[in-house]
C-alpha positions as a printed NumPy array, in Angstrom:
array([[ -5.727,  -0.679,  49.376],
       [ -7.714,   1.061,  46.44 ],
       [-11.063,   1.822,  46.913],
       [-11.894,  -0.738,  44.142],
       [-10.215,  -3.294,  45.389],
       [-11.092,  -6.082,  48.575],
       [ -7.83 ,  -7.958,  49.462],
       [ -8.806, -10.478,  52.18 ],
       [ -5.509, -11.542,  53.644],
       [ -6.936, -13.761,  56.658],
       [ -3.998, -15.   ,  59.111],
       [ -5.897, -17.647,  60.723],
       [ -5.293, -21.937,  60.703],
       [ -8.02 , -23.491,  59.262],
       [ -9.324, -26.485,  58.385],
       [-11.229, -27.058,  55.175],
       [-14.587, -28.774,  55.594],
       [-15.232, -29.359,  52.103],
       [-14.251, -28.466,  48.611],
       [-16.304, -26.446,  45.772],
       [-14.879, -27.428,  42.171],
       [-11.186, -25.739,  42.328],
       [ -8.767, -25.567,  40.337],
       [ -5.857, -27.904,  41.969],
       [ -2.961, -26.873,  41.145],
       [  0.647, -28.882,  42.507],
       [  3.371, -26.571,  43.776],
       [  6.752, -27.715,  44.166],
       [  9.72 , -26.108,  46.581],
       [ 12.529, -27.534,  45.304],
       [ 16.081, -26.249,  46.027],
       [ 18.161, -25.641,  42.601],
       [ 14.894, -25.56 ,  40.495],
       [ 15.529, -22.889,  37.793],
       [ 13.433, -20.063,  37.967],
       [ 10.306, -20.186,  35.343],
       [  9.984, -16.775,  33.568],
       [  6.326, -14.97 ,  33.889],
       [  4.454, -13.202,  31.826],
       [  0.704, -11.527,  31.353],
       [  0.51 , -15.217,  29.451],
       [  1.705, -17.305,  32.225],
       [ -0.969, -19.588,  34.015],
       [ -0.736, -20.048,  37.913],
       [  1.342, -23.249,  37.687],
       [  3.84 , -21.314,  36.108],
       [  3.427, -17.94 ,  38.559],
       [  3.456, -20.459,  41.579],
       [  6.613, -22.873,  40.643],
       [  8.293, -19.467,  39.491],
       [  7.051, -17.961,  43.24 ],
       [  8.264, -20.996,  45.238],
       [ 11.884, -21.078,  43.134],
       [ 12.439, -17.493,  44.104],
       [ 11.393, -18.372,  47.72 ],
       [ 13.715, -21.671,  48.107],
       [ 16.277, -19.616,  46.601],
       [ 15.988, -16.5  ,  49.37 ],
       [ 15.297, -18.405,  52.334],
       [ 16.984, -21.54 ,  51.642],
       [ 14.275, -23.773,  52.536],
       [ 14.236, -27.363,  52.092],
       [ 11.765, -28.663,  49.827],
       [  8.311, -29.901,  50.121],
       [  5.243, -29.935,  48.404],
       [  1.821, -27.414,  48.855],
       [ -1.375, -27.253,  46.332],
       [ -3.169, -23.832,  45.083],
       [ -6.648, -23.88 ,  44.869],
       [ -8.589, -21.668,  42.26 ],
       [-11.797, -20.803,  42.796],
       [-13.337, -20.014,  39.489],
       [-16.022, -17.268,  42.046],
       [-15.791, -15.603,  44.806],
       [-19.177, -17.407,  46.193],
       [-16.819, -20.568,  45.925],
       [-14.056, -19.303,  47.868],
       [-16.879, -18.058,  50.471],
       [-18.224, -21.462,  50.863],
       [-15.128, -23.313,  51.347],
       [-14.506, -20.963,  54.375],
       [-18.083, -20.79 ,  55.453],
       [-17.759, -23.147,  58.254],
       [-14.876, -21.968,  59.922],
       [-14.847, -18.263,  59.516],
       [-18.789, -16.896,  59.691],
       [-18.419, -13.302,  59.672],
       [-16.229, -13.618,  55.999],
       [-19.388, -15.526,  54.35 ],
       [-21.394, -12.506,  55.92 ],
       [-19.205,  -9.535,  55.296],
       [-16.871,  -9.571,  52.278],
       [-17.801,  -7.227,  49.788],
       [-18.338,  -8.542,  46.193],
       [-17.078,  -5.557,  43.766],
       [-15.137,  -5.717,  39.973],
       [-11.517,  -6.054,  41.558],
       [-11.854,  -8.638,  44.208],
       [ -8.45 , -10.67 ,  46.045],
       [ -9.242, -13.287,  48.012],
       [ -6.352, -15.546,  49.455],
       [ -5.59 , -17.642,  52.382],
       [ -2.375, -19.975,  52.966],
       [ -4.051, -22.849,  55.384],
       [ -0.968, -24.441,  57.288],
       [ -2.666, -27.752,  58.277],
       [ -3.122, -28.984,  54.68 ],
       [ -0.302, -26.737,  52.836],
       [ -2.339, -25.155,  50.906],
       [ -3.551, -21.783,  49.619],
       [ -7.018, -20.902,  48.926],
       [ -7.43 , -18.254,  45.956],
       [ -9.936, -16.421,  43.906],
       [ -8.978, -13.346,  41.719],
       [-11.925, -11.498,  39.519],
       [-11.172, -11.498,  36.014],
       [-10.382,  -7.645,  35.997],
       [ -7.581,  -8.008,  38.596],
       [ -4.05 ,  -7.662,  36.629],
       [ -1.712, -10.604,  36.424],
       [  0.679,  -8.268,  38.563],
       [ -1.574,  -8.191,  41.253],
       [ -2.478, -12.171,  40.964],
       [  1.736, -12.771,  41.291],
       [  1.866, -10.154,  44.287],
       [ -1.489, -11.801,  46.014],
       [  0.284, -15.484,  45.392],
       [  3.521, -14.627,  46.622],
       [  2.275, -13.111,  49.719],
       [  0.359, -16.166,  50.566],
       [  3.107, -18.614,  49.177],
       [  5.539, -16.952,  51.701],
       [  3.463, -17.342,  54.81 ],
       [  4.   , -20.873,  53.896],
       [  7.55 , -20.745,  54.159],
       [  7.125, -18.936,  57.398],
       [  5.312, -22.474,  58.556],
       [  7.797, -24.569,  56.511],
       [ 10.66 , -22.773,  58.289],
       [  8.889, -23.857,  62.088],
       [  8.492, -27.436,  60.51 ],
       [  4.871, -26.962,  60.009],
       [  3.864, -25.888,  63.55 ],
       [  0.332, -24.748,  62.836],
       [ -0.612, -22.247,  65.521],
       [  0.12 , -18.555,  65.099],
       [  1.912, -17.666,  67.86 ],
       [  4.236, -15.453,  66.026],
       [  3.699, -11.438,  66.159],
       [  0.985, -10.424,  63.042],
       [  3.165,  -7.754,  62.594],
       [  6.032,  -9.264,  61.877],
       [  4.45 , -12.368,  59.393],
       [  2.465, -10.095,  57.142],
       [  4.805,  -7.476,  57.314],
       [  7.678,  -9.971,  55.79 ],
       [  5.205, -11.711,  53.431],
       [  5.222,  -8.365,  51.916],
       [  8.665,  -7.605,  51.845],
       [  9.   , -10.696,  50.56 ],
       [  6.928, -10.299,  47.937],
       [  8.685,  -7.22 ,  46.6  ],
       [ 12.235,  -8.892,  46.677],
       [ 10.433, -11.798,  44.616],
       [  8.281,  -9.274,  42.472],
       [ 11.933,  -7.74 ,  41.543],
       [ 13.279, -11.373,  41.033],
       [ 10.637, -12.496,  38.313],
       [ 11.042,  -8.948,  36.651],
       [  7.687,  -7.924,  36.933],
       [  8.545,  -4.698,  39.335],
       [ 11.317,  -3.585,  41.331],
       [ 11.388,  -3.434,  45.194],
       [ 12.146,   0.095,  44.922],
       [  8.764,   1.236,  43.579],
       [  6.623,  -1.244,  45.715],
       [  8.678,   0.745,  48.551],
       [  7.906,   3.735,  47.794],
       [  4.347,   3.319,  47.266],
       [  3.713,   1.871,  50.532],
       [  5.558,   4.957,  51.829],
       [  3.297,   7.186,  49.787],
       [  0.316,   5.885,  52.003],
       [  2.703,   5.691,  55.181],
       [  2.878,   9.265,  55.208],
       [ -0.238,  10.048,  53.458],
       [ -1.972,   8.232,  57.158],
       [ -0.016,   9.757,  59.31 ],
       [ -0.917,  13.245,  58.289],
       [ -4.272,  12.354,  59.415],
       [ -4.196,  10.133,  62.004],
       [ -2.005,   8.338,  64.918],
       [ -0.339,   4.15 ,  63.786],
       [ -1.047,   1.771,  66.078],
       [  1.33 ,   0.201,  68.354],
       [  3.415,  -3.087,  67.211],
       [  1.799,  -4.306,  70.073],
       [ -1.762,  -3.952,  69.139],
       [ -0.806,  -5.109,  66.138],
       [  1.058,  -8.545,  67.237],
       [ -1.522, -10.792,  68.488],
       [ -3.254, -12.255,  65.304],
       [ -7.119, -12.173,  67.028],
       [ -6.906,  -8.853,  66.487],
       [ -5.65 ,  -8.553,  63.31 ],
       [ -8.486,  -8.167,  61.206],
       [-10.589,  -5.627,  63.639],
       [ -7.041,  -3.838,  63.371],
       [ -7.254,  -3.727,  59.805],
       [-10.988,  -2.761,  60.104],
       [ -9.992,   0.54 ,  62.077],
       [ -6.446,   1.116,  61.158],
       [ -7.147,   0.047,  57.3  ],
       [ -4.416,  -0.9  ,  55.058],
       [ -1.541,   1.866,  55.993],
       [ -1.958,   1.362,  59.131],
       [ -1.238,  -2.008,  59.461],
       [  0.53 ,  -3.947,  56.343],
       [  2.202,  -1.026,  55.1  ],
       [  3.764,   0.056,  58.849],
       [  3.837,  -3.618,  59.396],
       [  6.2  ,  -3.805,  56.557],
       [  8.93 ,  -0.635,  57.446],
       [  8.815,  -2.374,  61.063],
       [ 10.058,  -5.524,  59.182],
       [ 12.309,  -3.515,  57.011],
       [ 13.54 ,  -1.865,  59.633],
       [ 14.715,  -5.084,  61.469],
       [ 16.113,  -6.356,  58.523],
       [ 18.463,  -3.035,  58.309],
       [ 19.29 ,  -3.054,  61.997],
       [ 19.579,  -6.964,  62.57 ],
       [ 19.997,  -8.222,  59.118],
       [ 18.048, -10.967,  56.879],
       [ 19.291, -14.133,  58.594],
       [ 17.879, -13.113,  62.117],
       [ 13.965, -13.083,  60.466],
       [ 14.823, -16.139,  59.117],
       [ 15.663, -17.624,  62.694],
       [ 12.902, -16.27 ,  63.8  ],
       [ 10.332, -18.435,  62.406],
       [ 12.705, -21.328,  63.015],
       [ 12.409, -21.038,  66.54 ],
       [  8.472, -21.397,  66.913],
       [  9.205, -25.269,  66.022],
       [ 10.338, -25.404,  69.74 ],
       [  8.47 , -22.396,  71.527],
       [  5.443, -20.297,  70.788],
       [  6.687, -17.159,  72.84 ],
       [  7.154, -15.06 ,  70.852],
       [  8.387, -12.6  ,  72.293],
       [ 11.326, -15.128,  74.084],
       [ 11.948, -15.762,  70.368],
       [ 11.899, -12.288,  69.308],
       [ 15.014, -11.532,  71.19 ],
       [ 16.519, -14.932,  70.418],
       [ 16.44 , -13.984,  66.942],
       [ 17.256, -10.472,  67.346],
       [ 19.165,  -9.701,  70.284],
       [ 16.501,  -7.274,  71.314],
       [ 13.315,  -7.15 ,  73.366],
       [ 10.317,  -6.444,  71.931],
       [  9.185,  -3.356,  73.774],
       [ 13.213,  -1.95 ,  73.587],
       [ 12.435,  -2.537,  69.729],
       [  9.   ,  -0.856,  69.202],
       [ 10.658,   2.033,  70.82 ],
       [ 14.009,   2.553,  68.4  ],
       [ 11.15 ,   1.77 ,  65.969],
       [  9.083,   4.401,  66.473],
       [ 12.103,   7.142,  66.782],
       [ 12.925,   5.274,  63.007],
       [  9.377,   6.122,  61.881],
       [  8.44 ,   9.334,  62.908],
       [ 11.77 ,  10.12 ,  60.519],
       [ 10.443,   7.929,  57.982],
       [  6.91 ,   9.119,  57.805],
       [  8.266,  13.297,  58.324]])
């Protein structure tokens, strides 16, 4: 996270108690839909349907139908939330570079606002993050509690993201890689990560952020993904999230999916890490 930048990535269910004048836009998951091309030019229907083809396409998901909304200011995207999440409406910081998204399982939708200054890169990477936290809830046939370990959901939508941001040409998974391990190892010169399991239950999520800012949680988050993905390989996220549409253990679905417990797995982790970040 830049200094000039606020990216409010809030993991929580909602449900919207009113709308301020969005922009509605349709999105459509539809398997064999050819993939749009995107641009600096391209509006958000096109980033979205171009998102959701990529993400039908990796995870094979069946199709179904969400809605973006665009807030045209940050003071609307406050006020749709205001009821439901206090301390946002009272803390978020206004500045020139301001993200603000939410994907909101019960209604299949994502809430957005970008600032005019934010690049169109940065609007694709903020959508696709949210758009695949929808597929993690399409995947679990819309089961709207999260149950699942933080880690593990916003470390995916990320590596997500970056296999999508490579699809649609607009930057390669290599170099979004490498500049979350940039701040990996830049944080832990200075200071101790967090345990997965301080970082798995999503109540805590945001005070984690608060303390452990950005490198300590999405950007570890994400090598603990991509770490799983090497050792257990892409299908076993996948059935993963499948599995909370009959249990919200995670951790019973953790090994399920993985063959692994959870503790047994933050320890290989962190001998994979401390090699990673040296």
């Amino acid at each position: 996270m830049t200094k000039r930048s606020l990216y409010i990535r809030l993991g929580f269910v909602i449900v919207l108690a009113g709308c301020y004048s969005p922009q509605i836009i349709p999105i459509t998951y539809a398997p064999g839909t050819p993939i749009p091309t995107v641009s600096q030019q391209s509006d958000y229907s096109i980033q979205a349907a171009a998102i959701a083809s990529a993400l039908v396409s990796e995870l094979q998901l069946p199709s179904f139908k969400s809605q973006l909304y665009v807030y045209s200011s940050l003071n609307d995207f406050k006020m749709a939330l205001a009821k439901e999440i206090e301390d946002l409406t009272e803390n978020a910081t206004v500045n020139s570079d301001v993200v603000a998204t939410l994907a909101v399982c019960s209604h299949k939708k994502i809430l957005a606002y970008w600032s005019s200054r934010v690049p169109w890169a940065m609007r694709v990477k903020s959508l696709a993050h949210e758009m695949t936290h929808l597929a993690h809830f399409a995947l679990g046939n819309w089961t709207c509690s999260r149950y699942e370990h933080a880690w593990l959901m916003e470390g995916f939508a990320n590596w997500m993201t970056f296999k999508i941001l490579e699809r649609l040409s607009v930057n390669t998974f290599k170099a979004e890689r490498d500049e979350f391990l940039n701040g990996f190892r830049i944080f832990r010169s200075k200071q101790a990560f967090p345990s997965l399991k301080l970082l798995s239950p999503y109540r805590d999520w945001l005070n984690m952020l608060d303390t452990y800012e950005y490198s300590g949680t999405y950007q570890q988050s994400f090598f603990a993904v991509d770490y799983l993905i090497e050792r257990s390989g892409f299908e076993s996220i996948v059935k993963y999230f499948t599995l909370f549409e009959h249990s919200t253990d995670a951790d019973k679905n953790f090994k399920a999916a993985f063959g692994i417990e959870f503790t047994d797995f933050e320890t290989d982790f962190r001998g994979y890490f401390t090699k990673l970040s040296g």
